[in-house]
N, C-alpha and C positions, 0 to 999 in steps of 0.2 A: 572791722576784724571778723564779725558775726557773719558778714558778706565774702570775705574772700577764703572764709572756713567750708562755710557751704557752698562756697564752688571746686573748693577743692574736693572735696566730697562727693560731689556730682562726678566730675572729672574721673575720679578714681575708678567710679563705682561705673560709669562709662567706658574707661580703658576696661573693667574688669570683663562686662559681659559683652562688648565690643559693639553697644547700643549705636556708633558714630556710622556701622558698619550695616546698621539693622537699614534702612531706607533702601540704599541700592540691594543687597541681597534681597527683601523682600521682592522689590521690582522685578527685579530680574526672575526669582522664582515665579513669579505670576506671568509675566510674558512668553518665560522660554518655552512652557509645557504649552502655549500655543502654537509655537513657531513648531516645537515638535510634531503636533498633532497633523499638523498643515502639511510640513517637507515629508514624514511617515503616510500619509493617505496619499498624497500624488504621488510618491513611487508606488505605492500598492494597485493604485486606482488605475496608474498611468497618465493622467492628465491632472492640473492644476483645477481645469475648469469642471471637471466631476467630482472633485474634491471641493470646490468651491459649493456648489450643487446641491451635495450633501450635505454638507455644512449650515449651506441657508434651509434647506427642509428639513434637519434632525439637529434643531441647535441644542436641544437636550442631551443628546449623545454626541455630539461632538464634547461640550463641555465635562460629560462625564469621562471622554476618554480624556483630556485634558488633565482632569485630576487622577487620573490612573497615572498619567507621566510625571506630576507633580507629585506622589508618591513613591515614583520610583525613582526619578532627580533628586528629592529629598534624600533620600536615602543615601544614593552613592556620594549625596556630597556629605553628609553626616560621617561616610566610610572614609572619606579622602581627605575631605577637613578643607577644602580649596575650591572656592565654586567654579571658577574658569574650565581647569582639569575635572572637575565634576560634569559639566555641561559637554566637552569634548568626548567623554567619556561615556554618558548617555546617550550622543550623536552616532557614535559609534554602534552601538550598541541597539537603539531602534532603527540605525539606518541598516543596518544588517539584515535585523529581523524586516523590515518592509521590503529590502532587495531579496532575501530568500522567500517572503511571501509572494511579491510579485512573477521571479521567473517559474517558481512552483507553476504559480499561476497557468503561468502561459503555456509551460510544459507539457503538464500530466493534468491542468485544471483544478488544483489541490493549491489552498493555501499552506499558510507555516501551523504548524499544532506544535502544542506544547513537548509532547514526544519526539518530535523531531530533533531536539535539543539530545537525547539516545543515539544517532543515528554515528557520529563518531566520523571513521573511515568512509562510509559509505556516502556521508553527504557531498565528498569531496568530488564523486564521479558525475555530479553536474557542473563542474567547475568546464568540461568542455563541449557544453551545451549551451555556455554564454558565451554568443559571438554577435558582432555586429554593434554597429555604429550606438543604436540607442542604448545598447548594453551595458557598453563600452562609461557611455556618458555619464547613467545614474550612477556607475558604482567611480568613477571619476569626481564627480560631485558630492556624494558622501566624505570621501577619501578628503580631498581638496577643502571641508568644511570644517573637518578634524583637524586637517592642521594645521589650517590658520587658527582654530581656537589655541591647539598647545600654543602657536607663535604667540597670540594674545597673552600669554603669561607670562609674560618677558616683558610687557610696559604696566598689564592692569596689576594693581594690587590683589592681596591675594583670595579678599575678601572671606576669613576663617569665623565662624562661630566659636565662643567658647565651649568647653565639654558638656556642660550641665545641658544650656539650650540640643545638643547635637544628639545625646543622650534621649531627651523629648523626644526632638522631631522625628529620632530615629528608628524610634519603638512604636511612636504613631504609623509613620507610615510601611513598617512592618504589619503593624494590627491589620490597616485597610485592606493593605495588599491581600494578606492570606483573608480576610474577611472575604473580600472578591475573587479570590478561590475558589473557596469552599463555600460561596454561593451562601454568606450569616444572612440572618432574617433581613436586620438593617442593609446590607448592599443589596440583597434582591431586592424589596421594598422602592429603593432607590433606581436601581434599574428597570422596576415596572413602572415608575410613574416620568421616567426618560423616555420612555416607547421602545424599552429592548425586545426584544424576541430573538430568543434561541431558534435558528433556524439548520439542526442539525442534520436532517433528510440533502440540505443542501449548504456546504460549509462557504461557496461563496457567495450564495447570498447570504449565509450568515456572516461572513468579515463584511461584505456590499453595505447590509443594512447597519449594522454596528459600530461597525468601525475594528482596527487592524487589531487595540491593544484592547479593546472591550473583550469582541469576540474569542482571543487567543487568550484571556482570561478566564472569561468565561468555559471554555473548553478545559483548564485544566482539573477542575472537580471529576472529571470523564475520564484523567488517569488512573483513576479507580475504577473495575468494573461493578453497578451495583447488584446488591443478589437481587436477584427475580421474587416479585410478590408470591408469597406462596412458597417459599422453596424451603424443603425438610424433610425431614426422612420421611415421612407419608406420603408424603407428593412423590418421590423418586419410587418409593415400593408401587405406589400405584401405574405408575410407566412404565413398571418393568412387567410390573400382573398385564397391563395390556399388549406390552411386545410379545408376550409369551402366549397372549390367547392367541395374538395371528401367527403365530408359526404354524407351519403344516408338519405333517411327520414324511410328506414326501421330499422337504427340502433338503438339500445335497449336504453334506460335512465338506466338500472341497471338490473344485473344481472338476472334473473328468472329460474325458473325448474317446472314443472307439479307435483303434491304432488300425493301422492298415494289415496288420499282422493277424488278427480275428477278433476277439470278443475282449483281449485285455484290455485295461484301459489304463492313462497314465496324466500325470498332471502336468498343464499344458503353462510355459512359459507366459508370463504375464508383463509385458512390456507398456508402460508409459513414456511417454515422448510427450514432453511439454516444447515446444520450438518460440524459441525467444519473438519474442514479437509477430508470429506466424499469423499471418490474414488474408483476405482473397484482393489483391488492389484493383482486377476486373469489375471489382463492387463499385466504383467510382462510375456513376451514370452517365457522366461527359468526358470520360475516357476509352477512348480505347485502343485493346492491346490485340497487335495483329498475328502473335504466337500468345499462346494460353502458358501463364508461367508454372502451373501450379497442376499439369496433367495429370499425375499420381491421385492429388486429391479429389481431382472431376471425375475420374474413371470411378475411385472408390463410391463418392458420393452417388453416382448412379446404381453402383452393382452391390453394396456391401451398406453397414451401419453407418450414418452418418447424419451431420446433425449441425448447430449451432451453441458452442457452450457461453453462457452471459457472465463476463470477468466481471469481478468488482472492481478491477481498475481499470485506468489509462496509461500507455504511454511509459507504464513504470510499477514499480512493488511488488516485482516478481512471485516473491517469497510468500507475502499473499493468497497468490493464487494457488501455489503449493499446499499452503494449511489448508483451506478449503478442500481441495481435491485430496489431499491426503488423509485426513481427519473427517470431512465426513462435515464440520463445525460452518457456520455461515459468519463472515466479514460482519452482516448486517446487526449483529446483536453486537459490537465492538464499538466504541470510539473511532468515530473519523478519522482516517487517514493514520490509527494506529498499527504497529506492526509485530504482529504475534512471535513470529522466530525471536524478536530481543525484547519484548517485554511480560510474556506470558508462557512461552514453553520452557520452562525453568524446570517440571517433574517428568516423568514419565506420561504423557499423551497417547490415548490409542489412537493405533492408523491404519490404514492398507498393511505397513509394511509389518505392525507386529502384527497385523489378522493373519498374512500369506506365511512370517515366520511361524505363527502356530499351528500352518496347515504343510509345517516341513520344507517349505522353500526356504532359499535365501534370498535376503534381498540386500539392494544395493542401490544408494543413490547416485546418480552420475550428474557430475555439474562441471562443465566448461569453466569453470572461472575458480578465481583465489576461493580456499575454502574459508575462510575468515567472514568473509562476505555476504551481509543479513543475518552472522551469526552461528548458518548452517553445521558447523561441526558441531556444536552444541546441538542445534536442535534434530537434525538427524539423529543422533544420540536420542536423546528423548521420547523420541516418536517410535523408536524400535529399531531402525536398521542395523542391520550387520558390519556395513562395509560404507566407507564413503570415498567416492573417486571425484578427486578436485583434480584443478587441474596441473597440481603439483604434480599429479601421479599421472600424468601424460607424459609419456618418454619419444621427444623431439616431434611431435606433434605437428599435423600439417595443419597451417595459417591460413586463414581467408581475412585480408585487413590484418587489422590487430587484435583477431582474437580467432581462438580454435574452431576452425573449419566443421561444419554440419555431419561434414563426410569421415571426420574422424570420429565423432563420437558414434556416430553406426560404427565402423569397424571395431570402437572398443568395446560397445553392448555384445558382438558378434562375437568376440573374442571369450570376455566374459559368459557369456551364454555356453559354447563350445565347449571350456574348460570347465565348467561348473558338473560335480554329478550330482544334485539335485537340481528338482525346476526351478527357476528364477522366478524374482519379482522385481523387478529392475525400475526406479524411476528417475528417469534421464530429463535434464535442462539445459538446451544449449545457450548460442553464445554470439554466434557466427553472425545474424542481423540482429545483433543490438546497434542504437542509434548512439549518435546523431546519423542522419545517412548524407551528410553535404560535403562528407570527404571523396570523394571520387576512388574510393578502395579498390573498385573493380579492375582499373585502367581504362584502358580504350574500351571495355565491353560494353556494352548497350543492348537495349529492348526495342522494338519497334512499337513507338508508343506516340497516339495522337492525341490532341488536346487542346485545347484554349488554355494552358498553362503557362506560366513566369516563366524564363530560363532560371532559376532556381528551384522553383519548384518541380522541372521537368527532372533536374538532377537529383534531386532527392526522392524521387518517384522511378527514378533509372535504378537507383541504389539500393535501393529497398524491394526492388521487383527482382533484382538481380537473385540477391539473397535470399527471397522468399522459395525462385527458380531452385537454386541449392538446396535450400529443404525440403523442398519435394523428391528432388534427385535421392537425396539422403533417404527417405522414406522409401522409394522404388530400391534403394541398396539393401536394406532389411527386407523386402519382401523378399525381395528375386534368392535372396540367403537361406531364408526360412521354407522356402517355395521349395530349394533343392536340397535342402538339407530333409526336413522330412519333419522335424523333432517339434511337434506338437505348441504353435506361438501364438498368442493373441497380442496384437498391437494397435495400443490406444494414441492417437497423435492429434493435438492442439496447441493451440500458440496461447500465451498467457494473457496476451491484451495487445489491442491495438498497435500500432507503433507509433510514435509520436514524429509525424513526420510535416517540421517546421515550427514555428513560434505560431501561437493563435489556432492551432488547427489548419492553419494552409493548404495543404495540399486537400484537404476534405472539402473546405471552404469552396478552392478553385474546379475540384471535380468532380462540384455537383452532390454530397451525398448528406449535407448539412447547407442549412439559409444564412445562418449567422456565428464568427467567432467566439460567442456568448453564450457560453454552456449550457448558463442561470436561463438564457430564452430557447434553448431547444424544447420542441415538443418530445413527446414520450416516446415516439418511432423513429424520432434522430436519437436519441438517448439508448435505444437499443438496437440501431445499426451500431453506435458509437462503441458497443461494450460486447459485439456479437463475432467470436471469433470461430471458426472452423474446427470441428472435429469428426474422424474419421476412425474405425475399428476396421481392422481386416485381421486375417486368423487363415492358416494353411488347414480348417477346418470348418466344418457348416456351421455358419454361425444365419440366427434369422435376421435377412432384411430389416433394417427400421429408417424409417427418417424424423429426425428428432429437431421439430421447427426453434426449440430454445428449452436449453438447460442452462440452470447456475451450476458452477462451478461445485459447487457445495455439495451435489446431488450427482456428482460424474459418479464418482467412487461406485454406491448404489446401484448407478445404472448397468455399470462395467459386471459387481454382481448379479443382478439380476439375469444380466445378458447370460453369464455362467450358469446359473441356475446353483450360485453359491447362498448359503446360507446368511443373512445381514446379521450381523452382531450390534446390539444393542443402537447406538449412535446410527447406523446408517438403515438398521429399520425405521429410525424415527424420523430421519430426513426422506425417506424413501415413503413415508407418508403424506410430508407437507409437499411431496413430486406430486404425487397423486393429483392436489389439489392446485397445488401453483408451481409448476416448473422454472418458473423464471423469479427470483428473489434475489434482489439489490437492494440498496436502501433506499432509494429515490424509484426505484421499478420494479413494480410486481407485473407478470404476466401468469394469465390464468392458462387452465387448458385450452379453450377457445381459442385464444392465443389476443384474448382483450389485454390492454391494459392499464393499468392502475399505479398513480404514485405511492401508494403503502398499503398495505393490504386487508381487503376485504373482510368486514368481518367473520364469515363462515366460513373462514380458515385460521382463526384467531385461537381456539383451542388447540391444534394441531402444532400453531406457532408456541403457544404458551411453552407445550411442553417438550418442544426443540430447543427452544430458549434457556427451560429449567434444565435439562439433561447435560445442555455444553456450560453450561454455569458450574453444574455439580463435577466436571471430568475436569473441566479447565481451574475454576479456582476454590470449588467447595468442599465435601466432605469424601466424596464420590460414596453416598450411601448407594447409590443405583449396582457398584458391583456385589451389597452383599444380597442383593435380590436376583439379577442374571447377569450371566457373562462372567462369572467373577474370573477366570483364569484371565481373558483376555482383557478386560478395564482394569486387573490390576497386575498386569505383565510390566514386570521391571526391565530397565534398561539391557541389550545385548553383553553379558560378559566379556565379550571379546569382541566388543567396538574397534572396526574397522584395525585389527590387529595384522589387515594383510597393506595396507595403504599407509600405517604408521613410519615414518623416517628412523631408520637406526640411529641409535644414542652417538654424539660422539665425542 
C-alpha cells in the first residue's frame, strides 16, 4: 500500500510539472538552436560550406550564437506554451532576419541592424530587387520549413511546460537577452573570452567574424548614441570662443553677385540637385562607351567647379546623404547603417535650408517620390524648410519607367524659381535612375557600349547609362534656363551614391574597376572609386575654378559656402575645419589632403575630430549649450510656421 501510495504521488506530481515531457523538450531545446545557428549562417554566408568553415575555426562563437537562439526559442516557447509552433515560429523569424541580412548584403553591402526593424514601408521597396533562381530558393526553403513544422502539430504532441517552469525560463532568458544588449559586464566577459570583436569600421566583417545573431546583438547597445568624452557646457563655450576667433570681419552676411545693370547687387538663387544614383559609368576601365553619356558634366568638369563627393553609402540610403549635405553632421559618428531622417531628426536641426531662410530666401525641398518615404515630411520640417514638393504635388507629371522623369523636376525648380519673389534655396532629389535597372524601361533605346560583359549585365549597364544620359540632359535644361533668363543661380548637382547595378557588385566586377565581389577584401582605392561620385557647380556668374579630387558629403554644404564667400555658421565652420585637414571622412576611409589614404583617422586630426563629434552630439541629441555662446538665432531657429502650407491637400 506504502508502494502504490508513493507512486501515485510521483505520478501526480509528474502530470503536475509535466516531468514525462521534461526529456524530449530538453533535447530538442538543445539541438534546434544548433540547426538554427547552422540554416541562419548559410543563408547569411551564402554557402553551407563557409558556414561549416566558420564553425570549425570560431567553435566559441558559434556556440555563443547558439545560446543567443536558445534564449530566444526559450522565450517564444514560454510566450506560446507549444514547442513545435514555438520552433516554427523562430524559423520564421531568424530565417527572415538572415534572408534580409544576406540580400542587404549583396545589395548595398550592408547587413541587417537592429534599426532596420524602423524602417516599416520602406523595407518593402527591396521586395523588387529579389529576383532570380537562388533568390527565389532560399526564401522557398524558409517558407517550406515553416510549414511543414505547423504541419508537424497535427501528429506531435504538444509538448507544453507548466506555468511556474515557463515563468523561470522566461524571465531567464529575457535577463540574457537584454544583458547581451546592453553589452552587462558578465555577457562581455563571456564574449571576450569567445574571441568576439566588434568590428564596427566594417559591419560585414563584423556579422563575417561573429556571427549573424551575435553581431546584430551586439549592435543594438548603438541604438543609443553615446555622449562624447568631455562633452558639457565648457567644452561647447570653448568651440564656440574658437569659431568666433576665426571669423574675419570681411566675411559676407549672405551671398551677393554684381547685376549686369551696375554696381547693385542681389542674392543669387542657390539650387541643389542631388540625382538619384548619378555616376560617371565611363569609369569602368574595360568599358567602353562610344558617345559620352554624361556631356553636361565633362564640359562643366573642365571649365567650372568640379570635383568628387565621397557618399557614405552604396547602392541605397538616400536620405543619408541628404543629412550630411544638408546639416553640415557626418554619418561617421552614427551607428552603422542607422538612419537619421527616422530615428534622430525628431527637434528642430540646423541646415542649409534654415541658414538660406535666415538670409531671407525661401527654401524648398523637391523630391520625385511619395513624401512619406524615409520620413521626409517630418524631417524636412525639422530641418527648416518652408515648403515640400513630393510627388503628390506633381500635376500629371511626365514618366520615365516608373517613376518621374529628370526632365520634370527641372521644369518644376524652373517653375518654382520663376514664380518665387525672393531668391530660392531649392534642394531637389530625383527619382528617374533609381534601380533595379534589369527592367528594360527604356525600350528599344540603347547605348553604344563595348565590353567583355554577360548579356545581363550589358542590360543593366544599357539602363543605367541611359538614365544617367537624362540627367545630364536635365542638368543642360537648367543651365540653358538660367543662361537666358539672367536671374542671378548657382547650381550644385551630384548623385547620392553609386547605383547598385546587379547582385554582388557585377557590373563593377565584370568592368574592371574592383578585383573582387568582397567588399571586406577591397583595398582603400577600390573602397573610394566605390563611394566617389560626381559633382559639379555652375552659376550664370564668375564663380572661381576648382577641382576638388574628394570631398565627404559632410563638407559640401561648407564648401558651396565658402565658394559664396558666405559666412559658415557654427556646424559648418567646424566641418569646414576638419576639410582643412581631411577632406574625405567615411568610417572605414579617411583621405587626407595629399590625397593618401587611411582606414580611420590620423591622429593630428583627432582634436579637430573631437570637437566635430562633440558639436553634432550637442545640436543632434544634447543640451545644444553651443547656441547660448554663437549663433544663437540660427542653432535655435524653430520649425517654419507655415510648413509647406502651399503643397498641403485641402481638407475634405
Amino acid at each position: 500500500m506504502l508502494n502504490l501510495s508513493k507512486n501515485r504521488t510521483i505520478s501526480s506530481v509528474t502530470r503536475k510539472f509535466g516531468l514525462k515531457q521534461a526529456i524530449p523538450i530538453t533535447a530538442l531545446l538543445a539541438v534546434i538552436p544548433i540547426l538554427l545557428v547552422l540554416g541562419a549562417e548559410t543563408i547569411q554566408r551564402g554557402s553551407f560550406e563557409e558556414t561549416w568553415d566558420w564553425a570549425l575555426n570560431q567553435p566559441s562563437l558559434f556556440w555563443l550564437n547558439a545560446l543567443l537562439y536558445l534564449c530566444a526559442l526559450t522565450l517564444v516557447y514560454c510566450v506560446i506554451g507549444s514547442l513545435v509552433p514555438s520552433v516554427a515560429i523562430a524559423v520564421l523569424l531568424f530565417g527572415l532576419m538572415s534572408l534580409i541580412s544576406f540580400f542587404k548584403t549583396k545589395l548595398i553591402g550592408e547587413p541587417f541592424f537592429p534599426w532596420d526593424i524602423l524602417l516599416n514601408k520602406e523595407g518593402l521597396n527591396i521586395a523588387p530587387l529579389i529576383t532570380g533562381q537562388a533568390a527565389i530558393l532560399r526564401i522557398g526553403i524558409v517558407l517550406g520549413v515553416v510549414m511543414l513544422l505547423f504541419a508537424l502539430r497535427l501528429v506531435v504532441p504538444r509538448l507544453v511546460l507548466p506555468w511556474l517552469p515557463r515563468i523561470a525560463l522566461g524571465s531567464l532568458s529575457v535577463i540574457a537577452l537584454y544583458a547581451f544588449g546592453i553589452n552587462a559586464s558578465w555577457a562581455e566577459n563571456m564574449q571576450y573570452k569567445a574571441g568576439a570583436s566588434e568590428i564596427l569600421w566594417n559591419q560585414q566583417q563584423n556579422y563575417g567574424h561573429n556571427g549573424l545573431t551575435l553581431a546584430f546583438t551586439m549592435n543594438v547597445k548603438h541604438s543609443i548614441v553615446a555622449k562624447p568624452p568631455g562633452y558639457g557646457e565648457q567644452a561647447m563655450a570653448d568651440i564656440a570662443h574658437a569659431i568666433t576667433e576665426k571669423r574675419t570681419a570681411s566675411a559676407s552676411a549672405a551671398p551677393t553677385v554684381v547685376t549686369d545693370a551696375g554696381a547693385d547687387t542681389v542674392k543669387p538663387n542657390v539650387i541643389f540637385i542631388m540625382n538619384e544614383a548619378f555616376w560617371d559609368p565611363t569609369l569602368l576601365p574595360d568599358v567602353f562607351f562610344h558617345d559620352d553619356p554624361i556631356p553636361t558634366v565633362r564640359k562643366l568638369q573642365a571649365e567650372s567647379v568640379s570635383g568628387y563627393m565621397l557618399s557614405p553609402q552604396f547602392g541605397g540610403g538616400t536620405s543619408n546623404v541628404e543629412f550630411e549635405v544638408l546639416t553640415g553632421q557626418s554619418m561617421s559618428f552614427l551607428p552603422s547603417g542607422s538612419v537619421p531622417y527616422q530615428q534622430y531628426v525628431k527637434k528642430p536641426v540646423p541646415s542649409l535650408a534654415s541658414y538660406f531662410e535666415h538670409l531671407g530666401y525661401k527654401s524648398l525641398a523637391v523630391h520625385s517620390y511619395e513624401g512619406w518615404f524615409w520620413d521626409r515630411e517630418n524631417a524636412y520640417r525639422q530641418l527648416g524648410f518652408e515648403s515640400f514638393m513630393s510627388s503628390e504635388s506633381f500635376a500629371e507629371p511626365e514618366l520615365k519607367g516608373p517613376f518621374i522623369a529628370d526632365a520634370e523636376v527641372s521644369r518644376q525648380i524652373i517653375k518654382q524659381v520663376d514664380e518665387s519673389e525672393r531668391p530660392m534655396f531649392i534642394y531637389a532629389v530625383t527619382m528617374q535612375n533609381h534601380g533595379p535597372y534589369d527592367d528594360k524601361r527604356y525600350g528599344d533605346a540603347a547605348m553604344d557600349i563595348e565590353g567583355d560583359l554577360t548579356d545581363e549585365a550589358l542590360d543593366i549597364l544599357q539602363t543605367y547609362a541611359i538614365g544617367a544620359r537624362d540627367a545630364d540632359q536635365s542638368l543642360q535644361q537648367l543651365i540653358d534656363h538660367f543662361e537666358q533668363s539672367g536671374e542671378p543661380t548657382v547650381i550644385v548637382m551630384y548623385g547620392d551614391h553609386l547605383p547598385m547595378l546587379g547582385y554582388s557588385y557585377d557590373v563593377y566586377n565584370q568592368g574592371g574597376l574592383i578585383r573582387t565581389d568582397r567588399s571586406e577584401n577591397w583595398t582603400l582605392e577600390e573602397l573610394k572609386h566605390m563611394r566617389s561620385v560626381p559633382f559639379v557647380m555652375w552659376a550664370n556668374f564668375e564663380l572661381p575654378a576648382d577641382n576638388v579630387p574628394a570631398i565627404s558629403a559632410s563638407f559640401l554644404g561648407s564648401y558651396v559656402m565658402d565658394t559664396l564667400g558666405l559666412e559658415k555658421p557654427a556646424p559648418f565652420a567646424v566641418n569646414w575645419d576638419v576639410y582643412s585637414e581631411i577632406p574625405g571622412l567615411l568610417r572605414n576611409l579617411v583621405v587626407d589632403t595629399e590625397q593618401n589614404l587611411y582606414i580611420s583617422p590620423p591622429d593630428y586630426v583627432q582634436e579637430e575630430l573631437d570637437r566635430y563629434r562633440m558639436l553634432q552630439y550637442d545640436l543632434l541629441f544634447g543640451k545644444k549649450y553651443a547656441a547660448d555662446y554663437i549663433d544663437a538665432d540660427y542653432l535655435n531657429k524653430p520649425v517654419h510656421p507655415d510648413y509647406n502650407r502651399e503643397f498641403q491637400k485641402p481638407a475634405a
